[in-house]
Backbone as CSV, one residue per row, in Angstrom:
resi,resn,N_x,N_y,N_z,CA_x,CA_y,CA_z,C_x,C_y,C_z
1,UNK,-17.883,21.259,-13.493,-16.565,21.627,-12.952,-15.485,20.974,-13.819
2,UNK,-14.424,21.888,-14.356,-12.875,21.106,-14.907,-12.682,20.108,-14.705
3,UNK,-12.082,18.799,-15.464,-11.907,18.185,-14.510,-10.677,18.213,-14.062
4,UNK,-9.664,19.222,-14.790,-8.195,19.520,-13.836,-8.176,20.355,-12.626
5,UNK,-9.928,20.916,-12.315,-9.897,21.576,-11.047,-10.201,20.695,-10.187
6,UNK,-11.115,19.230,-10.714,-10.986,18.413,-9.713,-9.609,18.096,-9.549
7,UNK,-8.739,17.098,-10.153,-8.056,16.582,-10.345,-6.852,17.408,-9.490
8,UNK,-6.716,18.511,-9.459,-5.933,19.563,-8.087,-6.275,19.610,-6.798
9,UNK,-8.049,19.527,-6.891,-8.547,19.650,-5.382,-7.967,17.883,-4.727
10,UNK,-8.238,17.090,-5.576,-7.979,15.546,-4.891,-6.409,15.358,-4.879
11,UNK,-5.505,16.034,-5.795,-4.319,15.776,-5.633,-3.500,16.259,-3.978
12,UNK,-4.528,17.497,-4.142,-3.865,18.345,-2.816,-4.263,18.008,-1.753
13,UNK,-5.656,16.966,-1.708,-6.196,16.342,-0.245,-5.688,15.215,0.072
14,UNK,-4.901,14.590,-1.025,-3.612,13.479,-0.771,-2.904,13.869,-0.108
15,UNK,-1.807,14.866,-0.224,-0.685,15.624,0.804,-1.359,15.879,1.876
16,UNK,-2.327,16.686,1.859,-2.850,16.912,3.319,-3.228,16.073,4.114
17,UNK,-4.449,15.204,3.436,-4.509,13.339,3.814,-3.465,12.945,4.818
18,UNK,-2.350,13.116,3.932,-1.225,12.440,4.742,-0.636,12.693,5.517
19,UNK,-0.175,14.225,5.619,0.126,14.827,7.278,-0.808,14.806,7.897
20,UNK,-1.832,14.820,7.972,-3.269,14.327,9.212,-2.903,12.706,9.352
21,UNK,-2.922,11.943,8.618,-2.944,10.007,8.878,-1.346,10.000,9.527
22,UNK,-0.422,10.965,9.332,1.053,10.628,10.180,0.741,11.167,11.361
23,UNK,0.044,12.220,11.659,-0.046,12.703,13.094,-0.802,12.048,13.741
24,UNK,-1.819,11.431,13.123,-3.186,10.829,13.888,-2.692,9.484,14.226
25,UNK,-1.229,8.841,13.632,-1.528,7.524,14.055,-0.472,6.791,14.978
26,UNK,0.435,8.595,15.422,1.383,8.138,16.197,0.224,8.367,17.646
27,UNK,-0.904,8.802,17.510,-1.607,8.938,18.773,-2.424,7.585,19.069
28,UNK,-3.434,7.608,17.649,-3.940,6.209,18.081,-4.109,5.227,16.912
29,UNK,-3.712,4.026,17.694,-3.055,2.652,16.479,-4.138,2.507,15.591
30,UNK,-3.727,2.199,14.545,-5.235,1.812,13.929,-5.448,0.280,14.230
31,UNK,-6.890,0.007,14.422,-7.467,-0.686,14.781,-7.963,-1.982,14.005
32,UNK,-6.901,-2.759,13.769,-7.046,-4.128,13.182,-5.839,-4.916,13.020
33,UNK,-6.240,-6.217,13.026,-5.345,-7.378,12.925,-4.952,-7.160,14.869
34,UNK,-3.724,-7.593,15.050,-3.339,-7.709,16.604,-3.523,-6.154,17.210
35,UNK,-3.891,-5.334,16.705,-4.317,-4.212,17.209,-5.863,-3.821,17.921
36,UNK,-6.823,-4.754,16.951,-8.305,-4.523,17.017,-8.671,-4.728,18.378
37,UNK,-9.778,-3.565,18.450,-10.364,-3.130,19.841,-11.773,-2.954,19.291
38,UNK,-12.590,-2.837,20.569,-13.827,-2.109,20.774,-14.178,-0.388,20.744
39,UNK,-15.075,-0.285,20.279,-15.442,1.399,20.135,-15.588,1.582,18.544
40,UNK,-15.331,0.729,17.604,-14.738,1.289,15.964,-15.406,0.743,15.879
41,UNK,-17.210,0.918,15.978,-18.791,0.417,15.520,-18.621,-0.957,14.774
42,UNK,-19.255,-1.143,13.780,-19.287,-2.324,13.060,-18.224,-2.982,12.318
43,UNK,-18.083,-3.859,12.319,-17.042,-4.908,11.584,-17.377,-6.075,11.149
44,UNK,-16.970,-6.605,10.018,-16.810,-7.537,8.985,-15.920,-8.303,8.807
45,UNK,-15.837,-9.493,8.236,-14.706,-10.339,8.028,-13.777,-9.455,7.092
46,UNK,-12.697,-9.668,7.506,-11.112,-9.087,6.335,-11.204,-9.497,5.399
47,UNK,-11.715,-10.540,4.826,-11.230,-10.659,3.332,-12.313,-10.208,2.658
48,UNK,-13.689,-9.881,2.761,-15.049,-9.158,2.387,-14.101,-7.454,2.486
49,UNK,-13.474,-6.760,3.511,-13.091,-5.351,4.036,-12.062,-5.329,2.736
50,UNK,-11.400,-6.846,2.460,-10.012,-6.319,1.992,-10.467,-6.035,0.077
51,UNK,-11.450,-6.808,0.032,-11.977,-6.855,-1.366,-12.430,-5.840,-1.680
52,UNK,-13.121,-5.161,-0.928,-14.186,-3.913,-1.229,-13.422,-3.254,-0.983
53,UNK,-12.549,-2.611,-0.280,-12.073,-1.350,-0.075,-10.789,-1.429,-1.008
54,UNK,-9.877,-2.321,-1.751,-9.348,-2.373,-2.296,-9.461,-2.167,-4.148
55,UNK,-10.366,-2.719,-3.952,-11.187,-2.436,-5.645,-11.489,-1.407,-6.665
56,UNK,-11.729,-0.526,-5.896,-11.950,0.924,-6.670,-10.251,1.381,-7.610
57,UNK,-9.316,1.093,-6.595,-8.125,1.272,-7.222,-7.415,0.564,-8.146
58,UNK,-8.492,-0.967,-8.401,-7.847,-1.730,-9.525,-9.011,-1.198,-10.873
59,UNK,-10.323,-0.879,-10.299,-11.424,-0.904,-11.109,-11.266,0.982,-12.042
60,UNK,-11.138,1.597,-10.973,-10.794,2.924,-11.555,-9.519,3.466,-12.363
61,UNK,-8.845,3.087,-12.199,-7.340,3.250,-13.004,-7.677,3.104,-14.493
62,UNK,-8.398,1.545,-14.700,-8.443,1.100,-15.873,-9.073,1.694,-16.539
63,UNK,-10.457,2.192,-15.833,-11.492,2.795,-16.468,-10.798,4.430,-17.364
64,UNK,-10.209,4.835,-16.207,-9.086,5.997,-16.806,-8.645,5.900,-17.819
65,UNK,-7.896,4.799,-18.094,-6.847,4.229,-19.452,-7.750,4.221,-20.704
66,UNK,-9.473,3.842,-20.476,-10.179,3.432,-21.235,-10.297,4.968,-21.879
67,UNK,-10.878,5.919,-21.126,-11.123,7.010,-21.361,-10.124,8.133,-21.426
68,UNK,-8.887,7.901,-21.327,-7.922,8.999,-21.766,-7.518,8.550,-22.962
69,UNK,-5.919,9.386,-23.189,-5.967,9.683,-24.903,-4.344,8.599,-24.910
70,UNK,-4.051,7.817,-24.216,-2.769,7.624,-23.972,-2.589,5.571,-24.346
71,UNK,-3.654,4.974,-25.329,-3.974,3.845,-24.980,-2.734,3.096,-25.985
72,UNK,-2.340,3.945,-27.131,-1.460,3.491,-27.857,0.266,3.921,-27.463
73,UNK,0.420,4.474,-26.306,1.894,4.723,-25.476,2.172,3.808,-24.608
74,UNK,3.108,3.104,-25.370,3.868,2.140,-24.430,4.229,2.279,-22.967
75,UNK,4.305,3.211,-22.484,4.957,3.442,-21.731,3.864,3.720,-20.498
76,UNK,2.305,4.038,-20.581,1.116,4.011,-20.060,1.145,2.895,-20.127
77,UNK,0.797,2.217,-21.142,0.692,0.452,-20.931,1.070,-0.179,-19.982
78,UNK,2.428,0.419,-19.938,3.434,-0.554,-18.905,3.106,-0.144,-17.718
79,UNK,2.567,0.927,-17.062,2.277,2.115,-16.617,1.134,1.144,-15.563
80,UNK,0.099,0.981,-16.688,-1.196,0.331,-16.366,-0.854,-1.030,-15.695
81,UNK,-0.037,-1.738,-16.324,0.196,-3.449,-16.057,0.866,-3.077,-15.034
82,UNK,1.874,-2.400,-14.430,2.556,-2.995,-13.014,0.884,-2.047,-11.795
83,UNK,0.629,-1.540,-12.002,-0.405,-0.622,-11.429,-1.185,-1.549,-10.959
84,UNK,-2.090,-2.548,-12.254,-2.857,-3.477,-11.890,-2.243,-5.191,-11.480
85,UNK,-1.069,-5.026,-11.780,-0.503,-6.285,-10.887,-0.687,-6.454,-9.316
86,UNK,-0.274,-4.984,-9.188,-0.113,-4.821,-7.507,-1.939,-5.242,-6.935
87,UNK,-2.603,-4.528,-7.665,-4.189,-4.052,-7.176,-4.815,-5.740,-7.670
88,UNK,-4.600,-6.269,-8.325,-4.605,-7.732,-9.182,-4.377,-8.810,-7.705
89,UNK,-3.277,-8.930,-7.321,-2.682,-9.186,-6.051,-3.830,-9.154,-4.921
90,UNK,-4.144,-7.671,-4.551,-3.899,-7.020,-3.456,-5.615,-7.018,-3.059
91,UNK,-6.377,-6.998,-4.287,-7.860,-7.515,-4.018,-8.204,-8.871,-4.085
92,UNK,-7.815,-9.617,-5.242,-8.295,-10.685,-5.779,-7.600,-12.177,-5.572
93,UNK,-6.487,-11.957,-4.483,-5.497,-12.966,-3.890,-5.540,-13.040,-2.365
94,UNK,-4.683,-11.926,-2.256,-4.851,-11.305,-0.621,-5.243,-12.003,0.113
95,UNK,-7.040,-11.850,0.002,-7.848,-11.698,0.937,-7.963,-13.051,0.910
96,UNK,-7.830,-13.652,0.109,-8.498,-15.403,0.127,-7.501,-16.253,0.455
97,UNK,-6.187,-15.868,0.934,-4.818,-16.142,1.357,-4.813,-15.882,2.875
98,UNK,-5.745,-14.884,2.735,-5.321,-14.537,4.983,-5.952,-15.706,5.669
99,UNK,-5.219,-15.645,6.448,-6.016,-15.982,7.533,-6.008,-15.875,9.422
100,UNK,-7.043,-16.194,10.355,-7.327,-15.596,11.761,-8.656,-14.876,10.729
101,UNK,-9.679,-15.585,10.172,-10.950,-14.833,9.856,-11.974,-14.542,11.136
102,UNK,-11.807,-15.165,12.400,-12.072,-14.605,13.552,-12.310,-12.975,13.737
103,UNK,-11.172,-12.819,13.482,-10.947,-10.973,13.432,-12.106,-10.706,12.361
104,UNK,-11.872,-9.312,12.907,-12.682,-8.193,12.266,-12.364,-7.423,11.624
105,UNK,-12.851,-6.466,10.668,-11.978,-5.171,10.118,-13.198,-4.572,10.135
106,UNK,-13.443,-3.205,11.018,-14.089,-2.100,11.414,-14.147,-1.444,9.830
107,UNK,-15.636,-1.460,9.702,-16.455,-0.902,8.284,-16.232,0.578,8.347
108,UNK,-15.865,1.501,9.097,-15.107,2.726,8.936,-13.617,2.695,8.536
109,UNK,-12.734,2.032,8.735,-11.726,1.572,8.071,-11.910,1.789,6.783
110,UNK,-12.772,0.702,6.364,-12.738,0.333,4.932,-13.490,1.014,4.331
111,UNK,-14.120,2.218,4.583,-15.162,3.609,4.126,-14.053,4.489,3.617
112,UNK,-12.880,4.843,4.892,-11.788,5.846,4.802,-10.908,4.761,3.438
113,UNK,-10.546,4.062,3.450,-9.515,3.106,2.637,-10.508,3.483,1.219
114,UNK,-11.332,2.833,0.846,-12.107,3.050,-0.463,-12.682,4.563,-0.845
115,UNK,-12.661,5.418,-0.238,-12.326,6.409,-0.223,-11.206,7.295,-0.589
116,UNK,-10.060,6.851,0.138,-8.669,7.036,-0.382,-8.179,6.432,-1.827
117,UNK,-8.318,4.978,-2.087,-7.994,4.242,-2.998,-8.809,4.871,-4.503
118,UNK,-10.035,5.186,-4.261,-10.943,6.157,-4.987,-10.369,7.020,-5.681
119,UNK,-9.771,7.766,-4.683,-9.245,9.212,-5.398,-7.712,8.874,-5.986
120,UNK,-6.985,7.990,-5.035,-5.727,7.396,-5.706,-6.360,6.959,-7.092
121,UNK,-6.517,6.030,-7.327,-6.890,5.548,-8.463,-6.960,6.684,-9.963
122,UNK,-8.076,7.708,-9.062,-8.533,8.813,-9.957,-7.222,9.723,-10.330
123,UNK,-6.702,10.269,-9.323,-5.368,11.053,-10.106,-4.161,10.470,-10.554
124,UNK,-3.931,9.469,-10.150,-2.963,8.430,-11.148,-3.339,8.265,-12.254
125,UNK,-4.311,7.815,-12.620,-4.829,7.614,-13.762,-5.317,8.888,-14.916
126,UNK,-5.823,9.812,-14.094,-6.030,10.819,-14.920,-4.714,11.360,-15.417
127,UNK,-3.528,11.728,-14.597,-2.339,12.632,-14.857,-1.859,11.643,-16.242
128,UNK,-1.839,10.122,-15.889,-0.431,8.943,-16.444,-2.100,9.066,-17.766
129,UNK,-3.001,9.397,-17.968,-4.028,9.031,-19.343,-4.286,9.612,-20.058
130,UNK,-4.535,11.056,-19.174,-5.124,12.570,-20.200,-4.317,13.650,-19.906
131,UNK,-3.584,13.953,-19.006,-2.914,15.376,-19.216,-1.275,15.346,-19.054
132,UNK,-0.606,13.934,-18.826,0.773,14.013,-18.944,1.052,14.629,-20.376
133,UNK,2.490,14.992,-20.719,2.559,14.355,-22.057,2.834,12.936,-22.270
134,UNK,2.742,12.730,-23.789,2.904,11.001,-23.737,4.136,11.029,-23.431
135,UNK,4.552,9.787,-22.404,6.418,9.694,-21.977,7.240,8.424,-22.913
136,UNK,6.491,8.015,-23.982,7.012,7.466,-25.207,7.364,5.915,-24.847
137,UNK,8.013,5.534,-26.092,9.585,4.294,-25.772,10.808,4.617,-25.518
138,UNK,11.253,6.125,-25.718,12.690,6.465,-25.307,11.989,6.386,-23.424
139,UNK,11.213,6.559,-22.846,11.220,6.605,-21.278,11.496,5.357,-20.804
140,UNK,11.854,4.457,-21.430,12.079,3.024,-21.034,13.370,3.293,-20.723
141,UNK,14.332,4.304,-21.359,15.796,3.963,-21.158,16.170,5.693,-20.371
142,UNK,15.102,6.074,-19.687,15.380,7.328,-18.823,15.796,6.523,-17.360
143,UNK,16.979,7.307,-16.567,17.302,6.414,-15.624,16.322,6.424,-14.079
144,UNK,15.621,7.209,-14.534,14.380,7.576,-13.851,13.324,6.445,-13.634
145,UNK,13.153,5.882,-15.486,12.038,4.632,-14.832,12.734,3.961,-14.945
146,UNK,13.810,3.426,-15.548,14.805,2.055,-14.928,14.743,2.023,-13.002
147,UNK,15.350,2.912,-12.330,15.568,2.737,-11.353,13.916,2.652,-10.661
148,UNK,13.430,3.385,-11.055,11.905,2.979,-10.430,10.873,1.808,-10.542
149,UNK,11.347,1.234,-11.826,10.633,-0.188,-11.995,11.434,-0.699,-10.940
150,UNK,12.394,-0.865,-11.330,13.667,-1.760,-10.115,13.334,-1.781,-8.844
151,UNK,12.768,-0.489,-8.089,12.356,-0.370,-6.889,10.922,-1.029,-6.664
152,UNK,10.253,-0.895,-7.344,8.947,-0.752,-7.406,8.842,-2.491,-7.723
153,UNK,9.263,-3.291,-8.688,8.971,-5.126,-8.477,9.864,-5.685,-7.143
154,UNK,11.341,-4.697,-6.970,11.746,-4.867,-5.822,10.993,-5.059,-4.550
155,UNK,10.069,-4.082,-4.278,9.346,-3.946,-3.155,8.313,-5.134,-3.106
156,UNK,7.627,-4.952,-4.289,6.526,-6.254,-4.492,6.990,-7.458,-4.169
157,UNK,7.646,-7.408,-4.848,8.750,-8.921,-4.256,9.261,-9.212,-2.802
158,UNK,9.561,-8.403,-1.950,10.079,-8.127,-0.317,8.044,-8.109,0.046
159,UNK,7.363,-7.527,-0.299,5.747,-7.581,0.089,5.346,-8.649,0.175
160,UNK,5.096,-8.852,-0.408,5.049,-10.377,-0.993,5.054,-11.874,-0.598
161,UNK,7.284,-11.583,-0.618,7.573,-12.649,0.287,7.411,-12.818,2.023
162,UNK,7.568,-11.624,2.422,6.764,-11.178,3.799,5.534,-11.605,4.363
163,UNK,4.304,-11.210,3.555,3.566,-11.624,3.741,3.195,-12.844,4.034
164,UNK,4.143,-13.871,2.880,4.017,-15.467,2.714,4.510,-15.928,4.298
165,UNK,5.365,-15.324,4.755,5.774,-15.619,5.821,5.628,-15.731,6.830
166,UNK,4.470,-14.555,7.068,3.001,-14.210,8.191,2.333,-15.580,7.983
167,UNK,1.541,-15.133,6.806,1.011,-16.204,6.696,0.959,-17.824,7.025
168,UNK,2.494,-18.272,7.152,2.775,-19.725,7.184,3.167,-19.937,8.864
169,UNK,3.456,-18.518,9.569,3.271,-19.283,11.099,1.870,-19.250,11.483
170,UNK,0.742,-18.971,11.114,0.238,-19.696,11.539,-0.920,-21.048,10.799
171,UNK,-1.103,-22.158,11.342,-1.765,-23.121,10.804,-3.045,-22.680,10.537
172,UNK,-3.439,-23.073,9.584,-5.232,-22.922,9.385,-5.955,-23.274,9.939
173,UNK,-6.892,-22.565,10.599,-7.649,-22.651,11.846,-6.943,-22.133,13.278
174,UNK,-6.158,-22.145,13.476,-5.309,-21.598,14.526,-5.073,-19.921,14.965
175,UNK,-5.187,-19.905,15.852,-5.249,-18.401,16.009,-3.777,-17.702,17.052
176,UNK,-3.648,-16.615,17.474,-2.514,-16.330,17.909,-1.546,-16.070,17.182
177,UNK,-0.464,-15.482,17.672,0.568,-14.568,16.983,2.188,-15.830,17.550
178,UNK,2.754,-15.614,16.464,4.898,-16.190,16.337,5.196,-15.039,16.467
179,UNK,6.732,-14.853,16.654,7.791,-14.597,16.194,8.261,-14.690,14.838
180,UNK,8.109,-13.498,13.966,8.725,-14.332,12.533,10.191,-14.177,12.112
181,UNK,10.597,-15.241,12.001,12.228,-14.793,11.725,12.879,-15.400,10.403
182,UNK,12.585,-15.306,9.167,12.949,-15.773,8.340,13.178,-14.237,7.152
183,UNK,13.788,-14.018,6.301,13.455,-13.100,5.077,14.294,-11.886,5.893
184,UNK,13.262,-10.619,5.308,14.205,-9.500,6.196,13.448,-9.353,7.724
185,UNK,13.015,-10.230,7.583,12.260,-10.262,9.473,13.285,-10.606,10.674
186,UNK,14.666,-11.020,9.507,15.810,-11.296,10.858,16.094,-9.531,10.468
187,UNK,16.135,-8.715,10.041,16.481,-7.416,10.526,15.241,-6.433,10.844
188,UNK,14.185,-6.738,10.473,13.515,-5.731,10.689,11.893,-6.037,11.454
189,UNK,11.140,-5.405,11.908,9.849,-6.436,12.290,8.392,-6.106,11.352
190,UNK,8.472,-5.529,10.262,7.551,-5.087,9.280,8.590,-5.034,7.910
191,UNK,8.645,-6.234,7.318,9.489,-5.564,6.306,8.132,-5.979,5.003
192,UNK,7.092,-6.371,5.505,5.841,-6.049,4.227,5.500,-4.671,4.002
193,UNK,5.781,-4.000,4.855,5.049,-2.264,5.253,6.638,-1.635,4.408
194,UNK,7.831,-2.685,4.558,9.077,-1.585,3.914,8.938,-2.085,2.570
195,UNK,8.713,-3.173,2.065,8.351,-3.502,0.928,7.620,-2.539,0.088
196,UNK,6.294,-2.428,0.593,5.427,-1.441,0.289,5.954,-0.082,-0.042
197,UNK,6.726,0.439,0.995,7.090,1.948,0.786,7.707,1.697,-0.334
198,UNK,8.988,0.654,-0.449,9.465,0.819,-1.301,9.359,0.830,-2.869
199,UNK,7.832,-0.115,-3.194,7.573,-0.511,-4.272,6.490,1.303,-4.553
200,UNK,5.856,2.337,-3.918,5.401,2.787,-4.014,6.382,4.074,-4.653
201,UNK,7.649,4.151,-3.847,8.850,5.164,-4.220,9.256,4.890,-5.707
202,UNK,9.530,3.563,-5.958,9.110,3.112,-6.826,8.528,4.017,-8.279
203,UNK,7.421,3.346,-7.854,6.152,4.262,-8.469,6.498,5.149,-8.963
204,UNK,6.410,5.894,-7.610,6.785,7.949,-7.958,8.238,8.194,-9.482
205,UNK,9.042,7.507,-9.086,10.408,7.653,-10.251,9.968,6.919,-11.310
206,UNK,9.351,5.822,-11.315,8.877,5.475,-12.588,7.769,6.307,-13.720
207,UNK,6.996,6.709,-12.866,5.871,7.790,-13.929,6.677,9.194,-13.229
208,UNK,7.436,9.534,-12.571,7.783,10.834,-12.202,6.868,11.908,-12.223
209,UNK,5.740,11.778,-11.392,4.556,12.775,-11.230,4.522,12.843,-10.353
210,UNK,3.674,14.101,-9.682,2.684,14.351,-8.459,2.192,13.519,-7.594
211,UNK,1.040,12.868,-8.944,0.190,11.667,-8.064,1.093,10.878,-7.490
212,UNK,2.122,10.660,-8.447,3.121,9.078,-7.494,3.653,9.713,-6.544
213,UNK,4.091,10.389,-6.682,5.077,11.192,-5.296,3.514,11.426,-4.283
214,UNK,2.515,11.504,-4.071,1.494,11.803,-3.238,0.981,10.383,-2.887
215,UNK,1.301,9.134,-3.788,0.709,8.079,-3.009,2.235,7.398,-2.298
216,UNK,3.152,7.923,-2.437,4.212,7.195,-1.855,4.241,8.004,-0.433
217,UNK,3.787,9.264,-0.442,3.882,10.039,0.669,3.225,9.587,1.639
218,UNK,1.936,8.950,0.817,0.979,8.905,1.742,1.005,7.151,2.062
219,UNK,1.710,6.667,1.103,1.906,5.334,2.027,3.301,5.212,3.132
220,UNK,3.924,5.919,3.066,5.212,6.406,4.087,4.432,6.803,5.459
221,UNK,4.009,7.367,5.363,2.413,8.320,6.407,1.724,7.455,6.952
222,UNK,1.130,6.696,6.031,0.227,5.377,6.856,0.950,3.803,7.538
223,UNK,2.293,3.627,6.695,2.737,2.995,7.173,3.784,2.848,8.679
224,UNK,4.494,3.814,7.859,5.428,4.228,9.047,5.320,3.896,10.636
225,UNK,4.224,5.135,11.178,3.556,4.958,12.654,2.874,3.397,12.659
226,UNK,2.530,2.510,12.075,1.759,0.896,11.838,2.954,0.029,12.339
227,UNK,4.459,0.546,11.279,5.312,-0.181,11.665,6.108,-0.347,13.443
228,UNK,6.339,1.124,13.868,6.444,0.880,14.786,5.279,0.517,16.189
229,UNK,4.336,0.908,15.521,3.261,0.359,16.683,3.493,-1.301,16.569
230,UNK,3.530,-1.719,15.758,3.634,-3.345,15.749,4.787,-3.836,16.459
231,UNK,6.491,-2.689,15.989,7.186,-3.453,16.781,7.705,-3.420,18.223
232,UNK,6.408,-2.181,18.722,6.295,-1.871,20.126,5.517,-2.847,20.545
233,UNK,4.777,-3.734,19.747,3.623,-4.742,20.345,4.362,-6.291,20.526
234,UNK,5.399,-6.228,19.474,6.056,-7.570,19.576,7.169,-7.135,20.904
235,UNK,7.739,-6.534,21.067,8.640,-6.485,22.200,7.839,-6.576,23.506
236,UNK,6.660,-5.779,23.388,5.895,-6.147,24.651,5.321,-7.778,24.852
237,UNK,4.907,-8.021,23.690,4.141,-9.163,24.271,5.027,-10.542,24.194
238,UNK,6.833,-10.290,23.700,7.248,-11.843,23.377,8.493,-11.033,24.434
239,UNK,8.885,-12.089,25.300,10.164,-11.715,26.117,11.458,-11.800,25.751
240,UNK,11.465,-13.181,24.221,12.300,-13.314,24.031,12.554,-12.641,22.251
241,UNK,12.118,-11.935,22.041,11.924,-10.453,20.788,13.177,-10.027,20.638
242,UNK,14.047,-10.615,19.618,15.253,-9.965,19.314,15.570,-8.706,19.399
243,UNK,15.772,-8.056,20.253,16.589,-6.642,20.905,16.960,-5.645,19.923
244,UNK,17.795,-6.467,18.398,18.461,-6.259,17.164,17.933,-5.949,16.842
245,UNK,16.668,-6.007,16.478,15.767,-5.855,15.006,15.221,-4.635,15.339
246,UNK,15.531,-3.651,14.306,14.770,-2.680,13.878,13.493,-2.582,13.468
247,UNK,12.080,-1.320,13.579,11.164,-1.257,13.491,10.997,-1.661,11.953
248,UNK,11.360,-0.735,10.979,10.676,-0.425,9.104,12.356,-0.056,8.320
249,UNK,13.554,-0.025,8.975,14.586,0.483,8.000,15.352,-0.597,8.606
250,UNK,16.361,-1.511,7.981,17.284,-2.366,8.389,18.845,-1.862,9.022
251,UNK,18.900,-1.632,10.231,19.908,-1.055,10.579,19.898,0.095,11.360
252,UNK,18.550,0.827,10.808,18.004,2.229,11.021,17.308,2.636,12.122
253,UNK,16.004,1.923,11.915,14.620,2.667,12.577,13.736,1.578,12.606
């Protein structure tokens, strides 16, 4: 089979992917971290779930770069390095940074996730290796990837520092959920999930393709309904839950 007939069939099960994961998850929450329930069969420690299901998308990209025609364009290079910063991060830090290893992360989760990350990996890499044209050193000064790098370390950076912030209410070994109010957590109650969107939008204007515009879609899709389920969970369960704070947009939503 082509492999640009694959490379269409997986591009187009991204979009679709993603209007199914936005409809499916304003019905039911997904199931982990202060969400996790019974019924979602087997589960594993998170930082084993977060390693494995994360990997394919740092491991496959590269492999792409290896095997397309694009290894001497700057602009793939650069392409590749913020790609594998994030995935660099996001497998090989992450997980050895969380903590509440108590919890679980349901091994269907992380089937659907490495699965997804799979095929992400695969059409990013194929479009930005073997069938773009090359987008040169003049694309450094298109206002297209200026503003999209900008967004895109922007977000990483708001991810990031977010996260650090989870992280530090609670003590090691300690279990249970704060209030977090420091960063953009005095306006918003997920601003790692707005981080994210944003560093992914990002993305899309920086390589200005398909694939990016299909993983930003689809992280808008997965995040979105996460964000407000969480900040329907903090208003329920803390009495004194700032009223102010918006779900995922500051001011907004």
């Amino acid at each position: 089979m082509p492999d640009q007939f694959i490379y269409k069939i997986l591009l187009t099960s991204v979009f679709v992917f993603s209007a199914v994961i936005f409809a499916s998850l304003f019905v039911v929450t997904a199931p982990y971290g202060r969400h996790i329930r019974k019924g979602w069969g087997l589960a594993i420690r998170p930082r084993v779930g977060w390693l494995v299901m994360e990997f394919p998308a740092f491991l496959i990209i590269i492999l792409m770069f290896i095997a397309g025609r694009r290894q001497t364009d700057p602009a793939a290079i650069v392409f590749l390095a913020m790609w594998t910063a994030h995935y660099t991060q996001r497998t090989f830090i992450y997980p050895f940074l969380m903590r509440g290893e108590n919890k679980k992360f349901p091994i269907l989760l992380i089937i659907f996730a490495l699965i997804f990350n799979a095929i992400n990996g695969y059409i990013n890499g194929y479009y930005l290796f073997s069938l773009s044209p090359a987008y040169g050193i003049s694309w450094f000064a298109d206002p297209r990837f200026i503003i999209g790098a900008v967004l895109f370390f922007s977000g990483m950076i708001i991810n990031l520092h977010s996260d650090h912030i989870l992280r530090n209410l609670r003590k090691k070994g300690k279990e249970g959920y704060k209030i977090p109010r420091n960063g953009l957590f005095r306006y918003i109650s997920c601003p790692n999930y707005f981080g994210e969107i944003i560093e992914w939008i990002g993305w899309a204007l920086a390589t200005w393709s398909l694939p990016g515009l299909a993983f930003a879609l689809f992280t808008i899709t997965n995040l979105a309904p996460r964000a407000f389920s969480n900040h329907r969970w903090y208003l329920e369960s803390f009495p004194d839950y700032p009223r102010s704070r918006k779900a995922l947009i500051p001011f907004i939503c």
